[in-house]
HTML snippet that shows the backbone in 3Dmol.js (N, CA, C, O; Angstrom):
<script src="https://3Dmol.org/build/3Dmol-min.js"></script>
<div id="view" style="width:600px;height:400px;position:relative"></div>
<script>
const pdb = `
ATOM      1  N   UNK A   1     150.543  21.067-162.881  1.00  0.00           N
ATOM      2  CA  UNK A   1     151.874  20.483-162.894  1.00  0.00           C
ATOM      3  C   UNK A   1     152.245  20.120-161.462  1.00  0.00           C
ATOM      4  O   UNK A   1     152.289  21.083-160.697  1.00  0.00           O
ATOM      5  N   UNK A   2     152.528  18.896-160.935  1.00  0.00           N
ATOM      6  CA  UNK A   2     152.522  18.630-160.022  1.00  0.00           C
ATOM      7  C   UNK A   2     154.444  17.630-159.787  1.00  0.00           C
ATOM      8  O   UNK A   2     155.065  16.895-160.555  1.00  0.00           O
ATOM      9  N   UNK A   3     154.668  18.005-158.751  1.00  0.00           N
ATOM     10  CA  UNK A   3     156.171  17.560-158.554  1.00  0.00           C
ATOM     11  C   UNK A   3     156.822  18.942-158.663  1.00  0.00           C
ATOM     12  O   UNK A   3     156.244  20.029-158.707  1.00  0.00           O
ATOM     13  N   UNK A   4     158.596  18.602-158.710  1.00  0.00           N
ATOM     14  CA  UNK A   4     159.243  20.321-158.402  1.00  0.00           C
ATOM     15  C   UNK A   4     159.762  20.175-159.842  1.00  0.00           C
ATOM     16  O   UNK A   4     160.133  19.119-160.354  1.00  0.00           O
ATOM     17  N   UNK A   5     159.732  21.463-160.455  1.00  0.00           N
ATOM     18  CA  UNK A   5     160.529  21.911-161.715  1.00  0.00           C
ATOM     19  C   UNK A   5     161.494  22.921-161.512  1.00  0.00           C
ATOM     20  O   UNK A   5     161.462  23.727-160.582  1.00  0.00           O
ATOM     21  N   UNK A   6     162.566  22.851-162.618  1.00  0.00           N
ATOM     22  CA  UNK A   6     163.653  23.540-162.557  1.00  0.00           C
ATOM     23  C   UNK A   6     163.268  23.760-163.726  1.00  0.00           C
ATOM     24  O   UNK A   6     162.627  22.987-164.439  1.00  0.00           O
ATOM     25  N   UNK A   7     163.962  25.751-164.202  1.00  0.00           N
ATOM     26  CA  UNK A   7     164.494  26.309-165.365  1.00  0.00           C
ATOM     27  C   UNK A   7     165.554  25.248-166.351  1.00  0.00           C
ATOM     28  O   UNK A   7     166.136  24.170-166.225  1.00  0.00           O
ATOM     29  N   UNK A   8     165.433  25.952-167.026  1.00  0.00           N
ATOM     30  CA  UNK A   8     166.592  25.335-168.236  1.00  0.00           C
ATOM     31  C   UNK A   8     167.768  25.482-167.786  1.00  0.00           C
ATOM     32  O   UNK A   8     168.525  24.515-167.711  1.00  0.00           O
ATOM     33  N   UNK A   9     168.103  26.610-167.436  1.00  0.00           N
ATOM     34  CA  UNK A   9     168.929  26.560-166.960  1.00  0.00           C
ATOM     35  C   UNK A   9     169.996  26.576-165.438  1.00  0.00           C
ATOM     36  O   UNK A   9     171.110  27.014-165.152  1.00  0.00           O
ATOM     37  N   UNK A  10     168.966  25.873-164.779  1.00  0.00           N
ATOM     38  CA  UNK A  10     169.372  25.326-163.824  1.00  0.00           C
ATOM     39  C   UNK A  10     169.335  23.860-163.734  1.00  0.00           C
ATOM     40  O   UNK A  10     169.594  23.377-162.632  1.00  0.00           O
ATOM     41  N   UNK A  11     169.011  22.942-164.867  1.00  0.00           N
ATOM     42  CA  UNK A  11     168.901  21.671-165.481  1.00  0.00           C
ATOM     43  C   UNK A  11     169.868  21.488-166.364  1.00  0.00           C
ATOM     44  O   UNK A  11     170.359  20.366-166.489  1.00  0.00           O
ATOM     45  N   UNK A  12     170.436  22.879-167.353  1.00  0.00           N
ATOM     46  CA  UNK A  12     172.143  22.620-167.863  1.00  0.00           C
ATOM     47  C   UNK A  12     173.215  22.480-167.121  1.00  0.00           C
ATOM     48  O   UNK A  12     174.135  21.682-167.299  1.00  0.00           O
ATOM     49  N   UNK A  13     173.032  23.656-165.859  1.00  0.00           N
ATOM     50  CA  UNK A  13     174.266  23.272-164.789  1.00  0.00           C
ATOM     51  C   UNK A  13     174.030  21.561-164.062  1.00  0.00           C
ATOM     52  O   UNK A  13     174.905  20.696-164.059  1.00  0.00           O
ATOM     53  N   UNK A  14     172.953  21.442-163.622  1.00  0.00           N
ATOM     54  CA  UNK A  14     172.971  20.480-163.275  1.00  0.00           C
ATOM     55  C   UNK A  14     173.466  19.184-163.994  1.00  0.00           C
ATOM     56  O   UNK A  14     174.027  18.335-163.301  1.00  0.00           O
ATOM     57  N   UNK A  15     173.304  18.972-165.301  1.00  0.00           N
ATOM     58  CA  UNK A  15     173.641  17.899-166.309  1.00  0.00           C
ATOM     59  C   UNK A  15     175.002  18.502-166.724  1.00  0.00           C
ATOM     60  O   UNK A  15     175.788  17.666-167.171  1.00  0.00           O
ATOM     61  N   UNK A  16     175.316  19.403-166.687  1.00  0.00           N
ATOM     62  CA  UNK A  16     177.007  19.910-167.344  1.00  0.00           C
ATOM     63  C   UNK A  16     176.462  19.956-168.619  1.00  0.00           C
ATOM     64  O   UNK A  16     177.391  19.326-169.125  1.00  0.00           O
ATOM     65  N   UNK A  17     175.700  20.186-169.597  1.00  0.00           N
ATOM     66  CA  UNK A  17     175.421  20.788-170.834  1.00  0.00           C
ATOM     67  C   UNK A  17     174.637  21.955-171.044  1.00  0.00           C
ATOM     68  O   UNK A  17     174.000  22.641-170.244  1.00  0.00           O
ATOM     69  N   UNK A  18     174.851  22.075-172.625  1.00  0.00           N
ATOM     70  CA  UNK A  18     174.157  23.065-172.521  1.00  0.00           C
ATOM     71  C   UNK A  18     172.555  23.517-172.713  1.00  0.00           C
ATOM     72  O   UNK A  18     171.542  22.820-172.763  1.00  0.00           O
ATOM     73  N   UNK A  19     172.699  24.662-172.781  1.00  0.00           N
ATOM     74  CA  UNK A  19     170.508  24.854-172.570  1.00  0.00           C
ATOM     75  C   UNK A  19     170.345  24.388-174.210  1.00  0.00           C
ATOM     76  O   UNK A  19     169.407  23.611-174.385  1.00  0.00           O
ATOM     77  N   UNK A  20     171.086  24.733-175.376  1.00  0.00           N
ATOM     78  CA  UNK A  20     170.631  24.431-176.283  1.00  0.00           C
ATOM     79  C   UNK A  20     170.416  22.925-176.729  1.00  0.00           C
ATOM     80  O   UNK A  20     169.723  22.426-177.615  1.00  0.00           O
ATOM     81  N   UNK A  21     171.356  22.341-175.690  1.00  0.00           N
ATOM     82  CA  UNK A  21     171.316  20.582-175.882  1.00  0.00           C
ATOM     83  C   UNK A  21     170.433  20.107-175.039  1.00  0.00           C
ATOM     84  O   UNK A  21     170.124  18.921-175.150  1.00  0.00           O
ATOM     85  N   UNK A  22     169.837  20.905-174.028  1.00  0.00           N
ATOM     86  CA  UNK A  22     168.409  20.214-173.486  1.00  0.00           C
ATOM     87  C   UNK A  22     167.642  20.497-174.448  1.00  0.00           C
ATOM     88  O   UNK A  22     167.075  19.474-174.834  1.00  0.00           O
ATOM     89  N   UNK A  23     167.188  21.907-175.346  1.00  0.00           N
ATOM     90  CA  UNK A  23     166.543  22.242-176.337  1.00  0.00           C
ATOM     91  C   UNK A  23     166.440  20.702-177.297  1.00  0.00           C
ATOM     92  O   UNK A  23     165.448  19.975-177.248  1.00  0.00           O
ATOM     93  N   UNK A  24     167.366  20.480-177.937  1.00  0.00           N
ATOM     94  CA  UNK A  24     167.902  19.141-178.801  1.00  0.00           C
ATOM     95  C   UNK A  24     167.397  18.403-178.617  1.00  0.00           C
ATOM     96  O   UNK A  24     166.649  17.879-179.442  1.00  0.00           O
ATOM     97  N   UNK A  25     167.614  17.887-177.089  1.00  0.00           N
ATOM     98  CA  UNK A  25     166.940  16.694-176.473  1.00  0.00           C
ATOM     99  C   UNK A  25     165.528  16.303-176.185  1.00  0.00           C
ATOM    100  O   UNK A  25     165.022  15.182-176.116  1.00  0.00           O
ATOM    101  N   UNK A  26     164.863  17.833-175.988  1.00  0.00           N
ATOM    102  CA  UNK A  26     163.464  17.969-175.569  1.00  0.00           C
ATOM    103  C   UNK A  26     163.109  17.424-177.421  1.00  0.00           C
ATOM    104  O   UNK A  26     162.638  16.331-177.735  1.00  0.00           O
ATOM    105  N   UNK A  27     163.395  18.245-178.131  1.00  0.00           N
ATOM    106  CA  UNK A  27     162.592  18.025-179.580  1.00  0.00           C
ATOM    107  C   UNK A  27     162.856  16.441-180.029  1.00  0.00           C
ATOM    108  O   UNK A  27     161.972  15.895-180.688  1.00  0.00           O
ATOM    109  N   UNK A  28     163.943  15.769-179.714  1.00  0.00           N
ATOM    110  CA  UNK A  28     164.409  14.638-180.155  1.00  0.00           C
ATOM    111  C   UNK A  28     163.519  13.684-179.495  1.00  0.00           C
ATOM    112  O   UNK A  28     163.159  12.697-180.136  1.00  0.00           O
ATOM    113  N   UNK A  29     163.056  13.881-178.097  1.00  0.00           N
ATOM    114  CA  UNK A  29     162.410  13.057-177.419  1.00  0.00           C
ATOM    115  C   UNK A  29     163.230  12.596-176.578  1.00  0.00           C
ATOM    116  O   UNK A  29     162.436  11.832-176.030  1.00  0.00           O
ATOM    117  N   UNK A  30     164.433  12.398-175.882  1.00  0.00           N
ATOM    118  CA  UNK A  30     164.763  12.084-175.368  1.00  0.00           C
ATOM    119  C   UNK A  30     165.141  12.599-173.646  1.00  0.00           C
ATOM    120  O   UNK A  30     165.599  11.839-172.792  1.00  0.00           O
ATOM    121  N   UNK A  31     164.828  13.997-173.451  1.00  0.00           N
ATOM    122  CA  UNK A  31     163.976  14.638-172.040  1.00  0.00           C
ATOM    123  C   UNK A  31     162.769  15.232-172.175  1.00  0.00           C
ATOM    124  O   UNK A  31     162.855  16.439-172.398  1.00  0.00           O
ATOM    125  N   UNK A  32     161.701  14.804-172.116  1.00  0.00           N
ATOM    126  CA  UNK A  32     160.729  15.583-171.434  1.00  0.00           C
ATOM    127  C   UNK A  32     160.872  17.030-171.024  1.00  0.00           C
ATOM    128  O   UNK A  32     161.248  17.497-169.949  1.00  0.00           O
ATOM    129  N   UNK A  33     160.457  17.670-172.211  1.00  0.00           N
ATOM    130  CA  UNK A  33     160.112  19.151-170.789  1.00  0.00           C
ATOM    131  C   UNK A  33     158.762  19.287-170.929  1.00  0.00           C
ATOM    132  O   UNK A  33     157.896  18.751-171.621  1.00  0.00           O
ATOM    133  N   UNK A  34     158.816  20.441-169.804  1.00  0.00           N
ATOM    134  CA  UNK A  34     157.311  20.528-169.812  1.00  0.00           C
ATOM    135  C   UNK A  34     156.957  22.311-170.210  1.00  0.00           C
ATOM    136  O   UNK A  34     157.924  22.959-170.610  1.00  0.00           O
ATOM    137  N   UNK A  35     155.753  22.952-170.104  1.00  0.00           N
ATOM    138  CA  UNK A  35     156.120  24.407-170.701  1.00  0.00           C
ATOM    139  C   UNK A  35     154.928  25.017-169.254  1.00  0.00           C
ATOM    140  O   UNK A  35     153.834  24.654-168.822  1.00  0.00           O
ATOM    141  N   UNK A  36     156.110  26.299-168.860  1.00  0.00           N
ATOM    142  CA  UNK A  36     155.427  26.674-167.616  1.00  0.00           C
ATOM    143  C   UNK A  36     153.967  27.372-168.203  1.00  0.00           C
ATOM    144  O   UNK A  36     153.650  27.618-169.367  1.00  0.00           O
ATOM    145  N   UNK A  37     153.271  27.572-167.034  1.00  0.00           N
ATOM    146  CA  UNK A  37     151.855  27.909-167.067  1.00  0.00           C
ATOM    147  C   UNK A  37     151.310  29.536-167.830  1.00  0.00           C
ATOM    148  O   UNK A  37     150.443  29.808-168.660  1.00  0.00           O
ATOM    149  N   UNK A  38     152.385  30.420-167.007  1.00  0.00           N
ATOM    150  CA  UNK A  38     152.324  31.329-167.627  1.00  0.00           C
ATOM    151  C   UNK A  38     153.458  31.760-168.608  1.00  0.00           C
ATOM    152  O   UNK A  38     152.997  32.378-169.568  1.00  0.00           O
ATOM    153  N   UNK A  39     154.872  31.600-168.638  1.00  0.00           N
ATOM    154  CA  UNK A  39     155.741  31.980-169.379  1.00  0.00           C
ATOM    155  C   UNK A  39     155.697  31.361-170.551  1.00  0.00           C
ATOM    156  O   UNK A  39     156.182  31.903-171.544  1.00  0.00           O
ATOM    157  N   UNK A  40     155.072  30.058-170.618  1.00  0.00           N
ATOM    158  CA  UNK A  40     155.206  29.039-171.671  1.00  0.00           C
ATOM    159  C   UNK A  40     157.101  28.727-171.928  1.00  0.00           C
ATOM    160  O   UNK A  40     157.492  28.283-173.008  1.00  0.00           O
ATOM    161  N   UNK A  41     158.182  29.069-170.666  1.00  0.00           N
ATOM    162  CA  UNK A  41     159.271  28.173-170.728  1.00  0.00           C
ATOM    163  C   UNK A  41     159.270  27.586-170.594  1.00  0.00           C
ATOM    164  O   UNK A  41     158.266  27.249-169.966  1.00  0.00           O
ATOM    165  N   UNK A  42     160.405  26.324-170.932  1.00  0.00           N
ATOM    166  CA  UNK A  42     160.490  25.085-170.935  1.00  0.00           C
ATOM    167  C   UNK A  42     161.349  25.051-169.338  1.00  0.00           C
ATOM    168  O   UNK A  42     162.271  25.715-168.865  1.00  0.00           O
ATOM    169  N   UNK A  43     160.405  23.787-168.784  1.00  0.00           N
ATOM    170  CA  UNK A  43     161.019  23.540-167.598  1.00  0.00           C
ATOM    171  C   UNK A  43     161.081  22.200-167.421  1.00  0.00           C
ATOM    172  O   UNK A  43     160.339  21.434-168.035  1.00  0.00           O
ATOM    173  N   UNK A  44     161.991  21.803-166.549  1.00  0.00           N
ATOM    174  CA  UNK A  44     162.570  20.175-166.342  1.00  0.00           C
ATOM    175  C   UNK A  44     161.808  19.173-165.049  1.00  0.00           C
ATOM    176  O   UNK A  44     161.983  19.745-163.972  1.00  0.00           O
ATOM    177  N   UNK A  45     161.278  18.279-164.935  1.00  0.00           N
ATOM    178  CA  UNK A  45     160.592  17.818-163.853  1.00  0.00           C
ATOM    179  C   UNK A  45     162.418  17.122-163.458  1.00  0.00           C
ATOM    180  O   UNK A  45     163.106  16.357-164.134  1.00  0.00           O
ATOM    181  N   UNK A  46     162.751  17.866-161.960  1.00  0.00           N
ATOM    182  CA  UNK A  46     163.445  17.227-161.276  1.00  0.00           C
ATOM    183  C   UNK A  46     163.981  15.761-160.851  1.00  0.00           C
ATOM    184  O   UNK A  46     165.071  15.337-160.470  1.00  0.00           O
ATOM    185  N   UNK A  47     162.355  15.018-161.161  1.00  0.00           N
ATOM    186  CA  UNK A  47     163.018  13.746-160.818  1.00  0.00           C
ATOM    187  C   UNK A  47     163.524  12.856-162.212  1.00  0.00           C
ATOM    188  O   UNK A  47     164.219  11.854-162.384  1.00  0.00           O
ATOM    189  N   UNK A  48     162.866  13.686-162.990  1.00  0.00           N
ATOM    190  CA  UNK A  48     163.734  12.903-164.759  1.00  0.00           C
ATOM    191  C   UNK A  48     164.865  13.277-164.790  1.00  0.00           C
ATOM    192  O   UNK A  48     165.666  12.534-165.357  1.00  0.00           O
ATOM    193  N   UNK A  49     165.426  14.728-164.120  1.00  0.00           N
ATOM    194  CA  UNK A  49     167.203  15.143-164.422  1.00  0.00           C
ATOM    195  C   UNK A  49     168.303  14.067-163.211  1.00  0.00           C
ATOM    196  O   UNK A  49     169.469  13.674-163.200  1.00  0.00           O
ATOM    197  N   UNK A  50     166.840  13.921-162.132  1.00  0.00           N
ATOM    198  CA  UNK A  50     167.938  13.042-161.281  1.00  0.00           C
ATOM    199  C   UNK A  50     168.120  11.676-161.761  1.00  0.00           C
ATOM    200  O   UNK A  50     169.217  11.122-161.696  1.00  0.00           O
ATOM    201  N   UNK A  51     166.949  11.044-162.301  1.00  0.00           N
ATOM    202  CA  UNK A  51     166.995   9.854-163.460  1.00  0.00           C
ATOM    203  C   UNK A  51     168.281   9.476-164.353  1.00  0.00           C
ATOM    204  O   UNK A  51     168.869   8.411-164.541  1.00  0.00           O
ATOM    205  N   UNK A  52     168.519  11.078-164.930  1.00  0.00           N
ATOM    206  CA  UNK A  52     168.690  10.686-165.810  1.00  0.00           C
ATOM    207  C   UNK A  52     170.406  11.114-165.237  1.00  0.00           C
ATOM    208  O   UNK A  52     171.242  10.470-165.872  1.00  0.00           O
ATOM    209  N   UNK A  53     171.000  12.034-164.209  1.00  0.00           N
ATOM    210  CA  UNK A  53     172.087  12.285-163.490  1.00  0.00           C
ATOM    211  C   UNK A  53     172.402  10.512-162.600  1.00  0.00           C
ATOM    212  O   UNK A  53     173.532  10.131-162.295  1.00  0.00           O
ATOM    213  N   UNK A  54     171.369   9.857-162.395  1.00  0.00           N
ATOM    214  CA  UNK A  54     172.165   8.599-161.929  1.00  0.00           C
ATOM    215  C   UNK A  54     172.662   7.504-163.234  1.00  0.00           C
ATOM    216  O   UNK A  54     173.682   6.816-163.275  1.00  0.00           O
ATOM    217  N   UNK A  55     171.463   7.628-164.339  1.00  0.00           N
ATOM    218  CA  UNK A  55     172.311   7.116-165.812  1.00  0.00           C
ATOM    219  C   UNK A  55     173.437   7.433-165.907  1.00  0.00           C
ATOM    220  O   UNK A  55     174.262   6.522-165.982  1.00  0.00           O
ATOM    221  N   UNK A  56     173.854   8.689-165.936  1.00  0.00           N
ATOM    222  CA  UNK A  56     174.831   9.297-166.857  1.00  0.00           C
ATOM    223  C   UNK A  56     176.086   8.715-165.673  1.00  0.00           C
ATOM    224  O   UNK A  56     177.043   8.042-166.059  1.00  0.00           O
ATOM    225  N   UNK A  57     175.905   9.065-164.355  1.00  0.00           N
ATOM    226  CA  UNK A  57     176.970   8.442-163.215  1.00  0.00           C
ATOM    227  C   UNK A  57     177.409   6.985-163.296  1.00  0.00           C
ATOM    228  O   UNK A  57     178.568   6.580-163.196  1.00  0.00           O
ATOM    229  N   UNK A  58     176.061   6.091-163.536  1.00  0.00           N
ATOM    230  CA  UNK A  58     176.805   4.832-163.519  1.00  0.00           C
ATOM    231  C   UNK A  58     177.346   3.900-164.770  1.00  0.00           C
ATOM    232  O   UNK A  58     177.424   2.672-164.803  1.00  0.00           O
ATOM    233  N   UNK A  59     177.595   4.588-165.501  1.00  0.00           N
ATOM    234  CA  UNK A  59     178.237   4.772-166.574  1.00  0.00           C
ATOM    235  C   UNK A  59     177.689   3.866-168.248  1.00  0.00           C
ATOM    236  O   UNK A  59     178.351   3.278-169.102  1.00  0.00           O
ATOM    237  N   UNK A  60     176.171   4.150-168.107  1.00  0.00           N
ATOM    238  CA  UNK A  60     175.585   4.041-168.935  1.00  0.00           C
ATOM    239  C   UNK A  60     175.686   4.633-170.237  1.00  0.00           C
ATOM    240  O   UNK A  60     175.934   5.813-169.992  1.00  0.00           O
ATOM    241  N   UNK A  61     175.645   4.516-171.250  1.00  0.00           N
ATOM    242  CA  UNK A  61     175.952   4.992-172.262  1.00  0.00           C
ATOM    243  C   UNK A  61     175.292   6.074-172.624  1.00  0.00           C
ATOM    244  O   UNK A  61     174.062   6.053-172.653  1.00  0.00           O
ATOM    245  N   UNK A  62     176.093   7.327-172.999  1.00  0.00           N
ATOM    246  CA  UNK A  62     175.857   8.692-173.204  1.00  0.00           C
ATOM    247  C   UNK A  62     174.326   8.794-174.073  1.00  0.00           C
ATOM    248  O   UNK A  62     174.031   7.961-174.930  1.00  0.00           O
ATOM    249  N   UNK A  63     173.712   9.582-173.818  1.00  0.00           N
ATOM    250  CA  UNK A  63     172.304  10.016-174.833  1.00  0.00           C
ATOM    251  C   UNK A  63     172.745  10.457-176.120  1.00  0.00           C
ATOM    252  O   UNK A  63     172.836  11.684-176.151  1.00  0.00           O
ATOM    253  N   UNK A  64     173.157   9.696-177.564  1.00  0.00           N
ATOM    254  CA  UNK A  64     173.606  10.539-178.399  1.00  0.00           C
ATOM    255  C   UNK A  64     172.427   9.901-179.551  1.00  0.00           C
ATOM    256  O   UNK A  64     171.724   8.892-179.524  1.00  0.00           O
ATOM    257  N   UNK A  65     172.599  11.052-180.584  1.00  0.00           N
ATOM    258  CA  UNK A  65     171.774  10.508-181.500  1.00  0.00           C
ATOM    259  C   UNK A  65     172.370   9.231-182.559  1.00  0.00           C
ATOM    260  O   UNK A  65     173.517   9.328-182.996  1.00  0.00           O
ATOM    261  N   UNK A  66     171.298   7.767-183.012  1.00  0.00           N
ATOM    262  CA  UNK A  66     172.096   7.129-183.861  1.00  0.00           C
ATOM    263  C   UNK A  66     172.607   7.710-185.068  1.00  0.00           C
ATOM    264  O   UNK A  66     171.880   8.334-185.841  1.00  0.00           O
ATOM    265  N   UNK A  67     174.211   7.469-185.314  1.00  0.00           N
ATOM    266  CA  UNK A  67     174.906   8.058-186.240  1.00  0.00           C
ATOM    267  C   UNK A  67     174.759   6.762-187.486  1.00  0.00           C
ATOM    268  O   UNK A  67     174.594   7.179-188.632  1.00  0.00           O
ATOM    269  N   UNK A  68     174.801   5.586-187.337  1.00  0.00           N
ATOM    270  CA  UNK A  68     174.996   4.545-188.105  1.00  0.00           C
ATOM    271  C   UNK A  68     173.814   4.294-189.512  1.00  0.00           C
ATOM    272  O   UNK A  68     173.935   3.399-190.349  1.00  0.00           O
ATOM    273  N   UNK A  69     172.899   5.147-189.486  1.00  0.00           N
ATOM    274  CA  UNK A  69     172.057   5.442-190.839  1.00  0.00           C
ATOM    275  C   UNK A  69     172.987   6.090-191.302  1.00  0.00           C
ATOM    276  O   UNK A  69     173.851   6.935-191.067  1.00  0.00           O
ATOM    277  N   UNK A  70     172.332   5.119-192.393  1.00  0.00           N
ATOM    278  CA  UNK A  70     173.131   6.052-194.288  1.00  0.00           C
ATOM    279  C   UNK A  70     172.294   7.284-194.499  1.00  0.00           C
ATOM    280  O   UNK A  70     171.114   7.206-194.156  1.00  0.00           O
ATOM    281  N   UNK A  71     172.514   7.846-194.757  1.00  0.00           N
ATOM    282  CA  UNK A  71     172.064   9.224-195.422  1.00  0.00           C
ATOM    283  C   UNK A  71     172.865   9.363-196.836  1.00  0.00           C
ATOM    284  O   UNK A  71     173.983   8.924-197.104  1.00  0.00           O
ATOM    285  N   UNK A  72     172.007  10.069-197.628  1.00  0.00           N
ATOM    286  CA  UNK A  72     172.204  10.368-199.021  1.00  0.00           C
ATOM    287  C   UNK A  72     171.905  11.712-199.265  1.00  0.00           C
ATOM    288  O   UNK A  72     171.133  12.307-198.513  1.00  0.00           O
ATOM    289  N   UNK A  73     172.412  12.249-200.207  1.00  0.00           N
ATOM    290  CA  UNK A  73     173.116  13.645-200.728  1.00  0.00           C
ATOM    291  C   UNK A  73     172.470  13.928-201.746  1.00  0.00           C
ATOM    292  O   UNK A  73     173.344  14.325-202.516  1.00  0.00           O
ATOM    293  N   UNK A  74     171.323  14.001-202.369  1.00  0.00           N
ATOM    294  CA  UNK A  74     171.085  14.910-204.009  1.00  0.00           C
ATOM    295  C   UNK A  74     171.461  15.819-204.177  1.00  0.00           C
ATOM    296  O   UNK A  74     171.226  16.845-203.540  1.00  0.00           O
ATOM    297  N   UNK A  75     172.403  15.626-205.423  1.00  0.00           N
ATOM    298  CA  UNK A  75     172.562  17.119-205.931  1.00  0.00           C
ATOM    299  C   UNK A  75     172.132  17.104-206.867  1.00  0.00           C
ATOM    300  O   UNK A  75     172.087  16.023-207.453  1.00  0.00           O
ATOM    301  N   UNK A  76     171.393  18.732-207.726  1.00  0.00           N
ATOM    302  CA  UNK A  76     170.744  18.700-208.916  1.00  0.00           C
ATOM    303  C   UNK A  76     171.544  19.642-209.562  1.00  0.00           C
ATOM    304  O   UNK A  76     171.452  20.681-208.908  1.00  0.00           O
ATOM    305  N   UNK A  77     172.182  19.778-210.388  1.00  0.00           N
ATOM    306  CA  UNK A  77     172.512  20.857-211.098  1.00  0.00           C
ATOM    307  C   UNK A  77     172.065  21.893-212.366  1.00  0.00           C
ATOM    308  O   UNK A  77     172.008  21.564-213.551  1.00  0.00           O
ATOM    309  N   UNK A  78     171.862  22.788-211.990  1.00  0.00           N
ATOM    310  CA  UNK A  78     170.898  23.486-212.735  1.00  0.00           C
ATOM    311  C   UNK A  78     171.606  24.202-213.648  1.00  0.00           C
ATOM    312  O   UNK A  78     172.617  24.844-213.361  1.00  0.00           O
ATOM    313  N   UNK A  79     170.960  24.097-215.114  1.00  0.00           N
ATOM    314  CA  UNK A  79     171.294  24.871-216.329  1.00  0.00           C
ATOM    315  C   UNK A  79     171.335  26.224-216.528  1.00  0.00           C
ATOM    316  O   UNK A  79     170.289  26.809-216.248  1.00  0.00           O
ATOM    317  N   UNK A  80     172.342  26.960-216.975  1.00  0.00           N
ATOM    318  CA  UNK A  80     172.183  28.470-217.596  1.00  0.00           C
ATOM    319  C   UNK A  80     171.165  28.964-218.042  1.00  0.00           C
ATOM    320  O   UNK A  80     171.178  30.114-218.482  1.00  0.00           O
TER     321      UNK A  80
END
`;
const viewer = $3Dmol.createViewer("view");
viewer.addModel(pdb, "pdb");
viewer.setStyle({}, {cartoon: {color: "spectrum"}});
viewer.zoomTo();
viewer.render();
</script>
């Protein structure tokens, strides 16, 4: 692993969220983590949080997931 990494949670303070929404983000695809060598934690390559700290500054639109899919509901109701 080459470049500097930060903990999780020194990558939530830094972004103002939380560790479980880097969690979110890592599975969603939308940050990169990487998993340390021996702990197997998830850690942040520095220059993607600063990447992604000059997005969020110049007032690029927030990382959210698309809400605008339909989703559908089955319900089955089951007999006595």
């Amino acid at each position: 692993m080459n470049g500097t990494f930060v903990t999780i949670k020194e990558a939530s303070e830094m972004l103002g969220v939380s560790k479980l929404t880097l969690r979110n983000w890592d599975n969603s695809g939308k940050l990169s983590a990487y998993r340390h060598p021996i702990s197997n934690y998830r850690v942040y390559k520095r220059e993607a949080l600063d990447a992604l700290i000059a997005k969020m500054e110049s007032g690029a639109r927030p990382i959210r997931e698309d809400k605008s899919r339909v989703r559908k509901l089955v319900v089955k109701q089951l007999d006595d």
